[in-house]
C-alpha positions as CSV (number, residue, x, y, z in Angstrom):
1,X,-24.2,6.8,7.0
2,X,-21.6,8.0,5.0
3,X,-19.3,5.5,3.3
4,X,-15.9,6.5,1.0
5,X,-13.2,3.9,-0.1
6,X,-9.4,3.8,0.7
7,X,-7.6,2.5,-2.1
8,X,-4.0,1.2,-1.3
9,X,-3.3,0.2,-5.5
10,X,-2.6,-2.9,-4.2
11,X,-0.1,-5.2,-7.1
12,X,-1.2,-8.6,-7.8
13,X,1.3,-11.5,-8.5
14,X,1.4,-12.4,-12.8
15,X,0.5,-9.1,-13.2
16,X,2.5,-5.7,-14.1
17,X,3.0,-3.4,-10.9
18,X,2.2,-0.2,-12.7
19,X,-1.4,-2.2,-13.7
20,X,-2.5,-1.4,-10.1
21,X,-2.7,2.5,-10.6
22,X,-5.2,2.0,-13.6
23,X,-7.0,-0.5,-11.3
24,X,-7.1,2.1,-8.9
25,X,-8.4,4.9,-11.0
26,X,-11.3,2.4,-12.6
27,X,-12.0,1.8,-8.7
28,X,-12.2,5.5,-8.3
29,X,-14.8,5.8,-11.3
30,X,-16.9,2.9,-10.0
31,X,-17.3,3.9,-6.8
32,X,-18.4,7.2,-8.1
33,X,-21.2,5.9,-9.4
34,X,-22.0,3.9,-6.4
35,X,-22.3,6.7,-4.1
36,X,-19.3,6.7,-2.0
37,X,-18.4,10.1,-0.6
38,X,-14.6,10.0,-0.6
39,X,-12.0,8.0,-2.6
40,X,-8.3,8.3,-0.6
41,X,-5.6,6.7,-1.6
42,X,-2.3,5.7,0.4
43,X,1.4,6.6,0.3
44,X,3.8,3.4,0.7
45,X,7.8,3.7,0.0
46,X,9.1,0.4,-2.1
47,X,6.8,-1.7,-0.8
48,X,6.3,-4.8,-3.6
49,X,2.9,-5.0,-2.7
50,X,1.8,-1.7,-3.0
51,X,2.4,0.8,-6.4
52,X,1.8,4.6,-4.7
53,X,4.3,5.7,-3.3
54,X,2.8,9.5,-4.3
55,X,-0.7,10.3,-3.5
56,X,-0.8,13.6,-4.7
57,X,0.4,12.1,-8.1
58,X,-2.2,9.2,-8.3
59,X,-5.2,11.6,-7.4
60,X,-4.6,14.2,-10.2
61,X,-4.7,11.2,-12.7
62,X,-7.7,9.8,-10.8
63,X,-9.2,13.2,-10.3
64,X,-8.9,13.3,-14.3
65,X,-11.2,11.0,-14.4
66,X,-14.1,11.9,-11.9
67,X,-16.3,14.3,-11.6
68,X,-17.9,14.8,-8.0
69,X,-16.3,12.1,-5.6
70,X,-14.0,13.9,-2.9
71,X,-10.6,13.1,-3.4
72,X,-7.6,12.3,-0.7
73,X,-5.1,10.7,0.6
74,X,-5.1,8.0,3.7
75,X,-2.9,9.2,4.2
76,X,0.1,11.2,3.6
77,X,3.2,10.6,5.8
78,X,4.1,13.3,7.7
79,X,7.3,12.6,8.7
80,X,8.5,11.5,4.9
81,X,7.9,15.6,4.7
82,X,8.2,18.9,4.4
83,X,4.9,20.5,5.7
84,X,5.2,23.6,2.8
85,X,5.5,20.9,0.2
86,X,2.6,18.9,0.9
87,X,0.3,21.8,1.7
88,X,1.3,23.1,-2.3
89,X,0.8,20.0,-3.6
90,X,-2.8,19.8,-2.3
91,X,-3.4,23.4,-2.8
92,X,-3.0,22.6,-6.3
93,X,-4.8,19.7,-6.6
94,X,-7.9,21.7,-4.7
95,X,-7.1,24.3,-8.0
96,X,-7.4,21.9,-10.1
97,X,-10.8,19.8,-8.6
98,X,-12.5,22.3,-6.7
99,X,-14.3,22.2,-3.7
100,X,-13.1,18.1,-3.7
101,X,-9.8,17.3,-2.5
102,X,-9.0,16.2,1.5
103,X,-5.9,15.9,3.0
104,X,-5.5,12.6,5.5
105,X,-2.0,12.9,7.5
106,X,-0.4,9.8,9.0
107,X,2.7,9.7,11.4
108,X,4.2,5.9,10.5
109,X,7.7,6.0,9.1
110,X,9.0,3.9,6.7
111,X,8.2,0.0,6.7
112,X,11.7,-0.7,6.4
113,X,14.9,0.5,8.0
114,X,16.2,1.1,4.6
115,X,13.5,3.1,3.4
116,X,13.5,4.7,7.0
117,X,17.1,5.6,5.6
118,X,16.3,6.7,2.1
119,X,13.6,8.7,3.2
120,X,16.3,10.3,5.7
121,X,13.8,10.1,8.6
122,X,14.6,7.5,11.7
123,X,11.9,8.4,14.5
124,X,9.2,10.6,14.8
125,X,7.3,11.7,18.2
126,X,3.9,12.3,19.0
127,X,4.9,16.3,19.6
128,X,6.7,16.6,16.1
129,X,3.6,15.4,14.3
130,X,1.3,17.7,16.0
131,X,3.6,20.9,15.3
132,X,4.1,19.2,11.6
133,X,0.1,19.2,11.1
134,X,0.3,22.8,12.7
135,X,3.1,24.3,10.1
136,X,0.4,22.1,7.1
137,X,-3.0,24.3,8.1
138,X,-0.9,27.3,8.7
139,X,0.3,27.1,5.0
140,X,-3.0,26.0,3.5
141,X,-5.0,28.5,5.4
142,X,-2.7,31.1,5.1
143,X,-1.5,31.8,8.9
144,X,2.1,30.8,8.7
145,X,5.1,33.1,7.2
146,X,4.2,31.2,3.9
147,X,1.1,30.9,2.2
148,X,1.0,28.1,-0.3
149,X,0.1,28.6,-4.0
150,X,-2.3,29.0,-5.5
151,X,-4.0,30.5,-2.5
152,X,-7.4,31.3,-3.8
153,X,-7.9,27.7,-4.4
154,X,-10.6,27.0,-1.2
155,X,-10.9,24.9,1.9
156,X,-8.8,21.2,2.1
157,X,-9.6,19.7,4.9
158,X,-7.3,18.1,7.0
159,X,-7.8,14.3,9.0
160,X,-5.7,12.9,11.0
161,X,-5.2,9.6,10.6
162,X,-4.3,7.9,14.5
163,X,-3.9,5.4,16.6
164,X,-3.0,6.1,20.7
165,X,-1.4,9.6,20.7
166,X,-2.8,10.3,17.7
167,X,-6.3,10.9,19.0
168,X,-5.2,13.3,21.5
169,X,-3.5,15.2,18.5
170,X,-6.6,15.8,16.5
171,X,-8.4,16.9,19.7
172,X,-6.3,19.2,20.5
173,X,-5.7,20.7,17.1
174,X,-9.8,20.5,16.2
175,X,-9.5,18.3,13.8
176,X,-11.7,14.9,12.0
177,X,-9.5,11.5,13.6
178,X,-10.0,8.6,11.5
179,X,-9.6,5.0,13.4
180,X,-8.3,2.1,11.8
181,X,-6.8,-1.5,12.5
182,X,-6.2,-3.4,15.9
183,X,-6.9,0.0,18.2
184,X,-10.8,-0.5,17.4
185,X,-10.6,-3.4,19.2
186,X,-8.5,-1.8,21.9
187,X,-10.3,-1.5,26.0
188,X,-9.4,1.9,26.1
189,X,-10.8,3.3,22.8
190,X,-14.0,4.4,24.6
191,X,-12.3,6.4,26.6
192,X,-10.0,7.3,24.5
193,X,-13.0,8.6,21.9
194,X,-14.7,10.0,25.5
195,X,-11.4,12.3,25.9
196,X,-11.3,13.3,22.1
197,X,-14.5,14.8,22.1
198,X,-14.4,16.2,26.1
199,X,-11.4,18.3,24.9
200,X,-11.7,18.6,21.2
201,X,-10.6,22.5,20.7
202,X,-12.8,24.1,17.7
203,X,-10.7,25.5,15.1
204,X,-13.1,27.4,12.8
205,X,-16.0,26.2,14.0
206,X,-15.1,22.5,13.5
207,X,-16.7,19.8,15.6
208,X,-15.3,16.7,16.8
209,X,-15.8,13.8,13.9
210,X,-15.0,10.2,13.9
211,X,-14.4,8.2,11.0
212,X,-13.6,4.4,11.2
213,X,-12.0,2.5,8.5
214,X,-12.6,-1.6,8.3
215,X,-11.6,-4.2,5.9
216,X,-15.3,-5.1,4.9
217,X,-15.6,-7.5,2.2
218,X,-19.1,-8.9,1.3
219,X,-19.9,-12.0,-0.9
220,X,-22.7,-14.4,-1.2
221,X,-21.8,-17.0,2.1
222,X,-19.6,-15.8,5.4
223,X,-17.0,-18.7,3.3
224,X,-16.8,-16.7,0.6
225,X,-15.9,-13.5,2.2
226,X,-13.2,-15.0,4.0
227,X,-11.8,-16.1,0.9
228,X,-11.9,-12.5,-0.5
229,X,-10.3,-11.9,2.1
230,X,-7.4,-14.3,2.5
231,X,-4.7,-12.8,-0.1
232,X,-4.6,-9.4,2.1
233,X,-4.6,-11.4,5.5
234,X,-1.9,-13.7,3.9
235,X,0.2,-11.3,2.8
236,X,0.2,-9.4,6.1
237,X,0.8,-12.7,7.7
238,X,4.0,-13.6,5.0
239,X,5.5,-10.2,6.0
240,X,5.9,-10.5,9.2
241,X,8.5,-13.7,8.3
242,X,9.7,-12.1,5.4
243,X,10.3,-8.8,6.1
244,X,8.4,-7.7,2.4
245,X,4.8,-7.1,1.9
246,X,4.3,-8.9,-1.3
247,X,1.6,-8.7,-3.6
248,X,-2.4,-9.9,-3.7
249,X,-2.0,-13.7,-4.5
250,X,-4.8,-15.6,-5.7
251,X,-6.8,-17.7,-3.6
252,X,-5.4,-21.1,-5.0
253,X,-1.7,-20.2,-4.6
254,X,-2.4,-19.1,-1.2
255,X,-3.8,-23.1,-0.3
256,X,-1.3,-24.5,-2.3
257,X,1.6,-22.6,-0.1
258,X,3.1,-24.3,3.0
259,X,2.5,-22.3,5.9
260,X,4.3,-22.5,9.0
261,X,2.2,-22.9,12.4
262,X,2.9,-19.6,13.4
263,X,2.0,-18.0,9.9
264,X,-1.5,-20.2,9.9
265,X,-2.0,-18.6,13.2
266,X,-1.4,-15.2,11.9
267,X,-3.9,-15.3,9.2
268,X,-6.7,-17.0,11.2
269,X,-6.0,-14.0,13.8
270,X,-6.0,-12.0,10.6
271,X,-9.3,-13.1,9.4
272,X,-11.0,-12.7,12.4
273,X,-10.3,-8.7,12.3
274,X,-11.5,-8.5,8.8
275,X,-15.0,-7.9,8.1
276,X,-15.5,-10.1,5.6
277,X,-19.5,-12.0,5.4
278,X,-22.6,-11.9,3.8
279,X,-24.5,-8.6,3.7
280,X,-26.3,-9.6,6.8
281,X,-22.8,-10.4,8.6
282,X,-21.2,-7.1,7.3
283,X,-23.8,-4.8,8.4
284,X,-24.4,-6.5,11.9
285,X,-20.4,-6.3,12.5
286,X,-20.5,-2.5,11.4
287,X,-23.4,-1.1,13.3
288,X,-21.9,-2.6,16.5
289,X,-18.9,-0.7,15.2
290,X,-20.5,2.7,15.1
291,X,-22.5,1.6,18.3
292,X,-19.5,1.7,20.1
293,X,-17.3,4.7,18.7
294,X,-20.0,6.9,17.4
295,X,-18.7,7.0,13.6
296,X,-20.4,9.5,11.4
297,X,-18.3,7.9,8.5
298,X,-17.1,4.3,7.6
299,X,-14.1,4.4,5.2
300,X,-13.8,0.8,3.3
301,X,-10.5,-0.3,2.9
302,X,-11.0,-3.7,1.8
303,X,-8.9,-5.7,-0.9
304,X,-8.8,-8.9,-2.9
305,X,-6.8,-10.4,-5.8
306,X,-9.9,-11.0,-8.0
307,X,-10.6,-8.1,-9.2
308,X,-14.6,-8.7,-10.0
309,X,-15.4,-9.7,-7.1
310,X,-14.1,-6.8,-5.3
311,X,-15.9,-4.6,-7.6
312,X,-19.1,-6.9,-6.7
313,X,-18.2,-5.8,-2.5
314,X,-18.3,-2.3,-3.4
315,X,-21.6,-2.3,-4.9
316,X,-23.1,-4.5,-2.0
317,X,-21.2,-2.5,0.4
318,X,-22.8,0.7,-1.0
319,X,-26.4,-0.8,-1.4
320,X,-25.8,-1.8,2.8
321,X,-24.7,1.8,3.9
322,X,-25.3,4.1,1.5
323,X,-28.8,3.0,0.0
């Protein structure tokens, strides 16, 4: 099984915002050296909790620093634009780290309305996405009016990154769909997956692939991991009162922090989708994962304030899946 790492450079309260982009380059070099096949990282517009807001940006410093793991992003945002730009920007990086950079493209518009504003984009549809992904490939592989530069710089792959329409977009375009959050738990992602591979059209010679990504977290008791993996689920949960996603707070703080009966309910809902246990837990959970969608590819996404013991998941998470 193949298993890479999504990397959102998650900030962490008493501790300088620009710290989480060195964090996420050590993660990078780590996880190198565990085996993990790709390292992507995210794009997030002023958003406290989270310091990239440029993935091509972050993986040239983190591609600096590598020497063999594939590089990407999960994933760029579409929408925030134009498709010329983003396929130079990639086309570059693939100059610069050969035969090792992907290209994950997401749909999701700003968290906020004012960023939605800044950003200068309001609403998206399902059909502007798919032409948007179209105009990328074109440039990257040379079939559109413009070719981006440098062109002799190989293959980058392009995922799309879905949920609902999505699916059907990567189908129809012949292209890798990579599966995330509460639509893995949805009744219609069998057929859903069913459809994506029944009409998946080959685009040089491509084949229909399915990557999920999880929030696993591993530690030594199920208790543990669940702490692990509180200061993600709480700060999910805070948002959705406060209107900010806020960043990694330690475990302590988080107890120590009245919650309201609908924000307990939130993060117990919260730590129920995460995949957080011993190694035992983490591997049962997954295989039932791949059982049912047929996953050549699990892509970790998994977060924590302390900072060792997420370095200590990765390793067990690589010893479970990648051996």
């Amino acid at each position: 099984m193949r298993l890479s790492l999504l990397d959102r450079s998650r900030t962490r309260y008493g501790q300088p915002e620009a710290a989480a982009l060195e964090h996420s380059v050590q993660r990078a070099i780590d996880v190198e050296q565990l085996g993990y096949e790709r390292f992507w990282v995210a794009e997030h517009h002023a958003v406290p909790g989270i310091a990239s807001g440029a993935p091509a940006v972050l993986l040239a410093a983190v591609g600096a620093r590598t020497e063999r793991i594939r590089l990407g992003s999960g994933g760029v945002m579409l929408p925030n634009h134009r498709p010329l730009v983003v396929a130079e920007q990639f086309r570059m990086l693939a100059a610069l780290y050969p035969g090792r950079i992907d290209l994950g493209l997401g749909r999701s518009l700003g968290f906020t309305e004012p960023v939605r504003h800044a950003l200068g984009r309001l609403e998206t549809s399902p059909e502007d996405f798919a032409r948007e992904i179209a105009e990328v490939r074109g440039h990257l592989e040379g079939s559109a009016p413009l070719t981006a530069r440098p062109a002799d710089a190989g293959e980058v792959p392009v995922f799309v990154l879905a949920t609902g329409s999505g699916v059907d977009t990567a189908a129809a375009l012949g292209l890798p769909v990579v599966l995330g959050g509460p639509f893995l738990d949805s009744p219609e992602l069998p057929e859903r997956l069913a459809a994506y591979r029944r009409s998946f059209r080959p685009h040089r010679g491509s084949a229909p692939q399915v990557i999920v990504s999880v929030d696993a977290l591993i530690a030594d008791t199920d208790a543990e991991a669940r702490e692990l993996a509180l200061p993600e689920v709480w700060a999910m949960a805070r948002s959705r009162t406060t209107g900010l996603f806020e960043a990694l707070e330690p475990v302590a703080r988080i107890r120590a922090t009245h919650r309201s009966e609908k924000e307990a309910s939130r993060v117990e809902r919260g730590l129920a989708a995460t995949v957080a246990g011993t190694s035992a837990t983490v591997r049962a959970r997954i295989e039932e994962l791949i059982e049912r969608t047929g996953a050549q590819e699990v892509l970790a996404t998994g977060a924590t304030y302390d900072r060792k013991a997420l370095s200590a998941s990765d390793r067990e998470l690589a010893q479970l899946l990648v051996g």
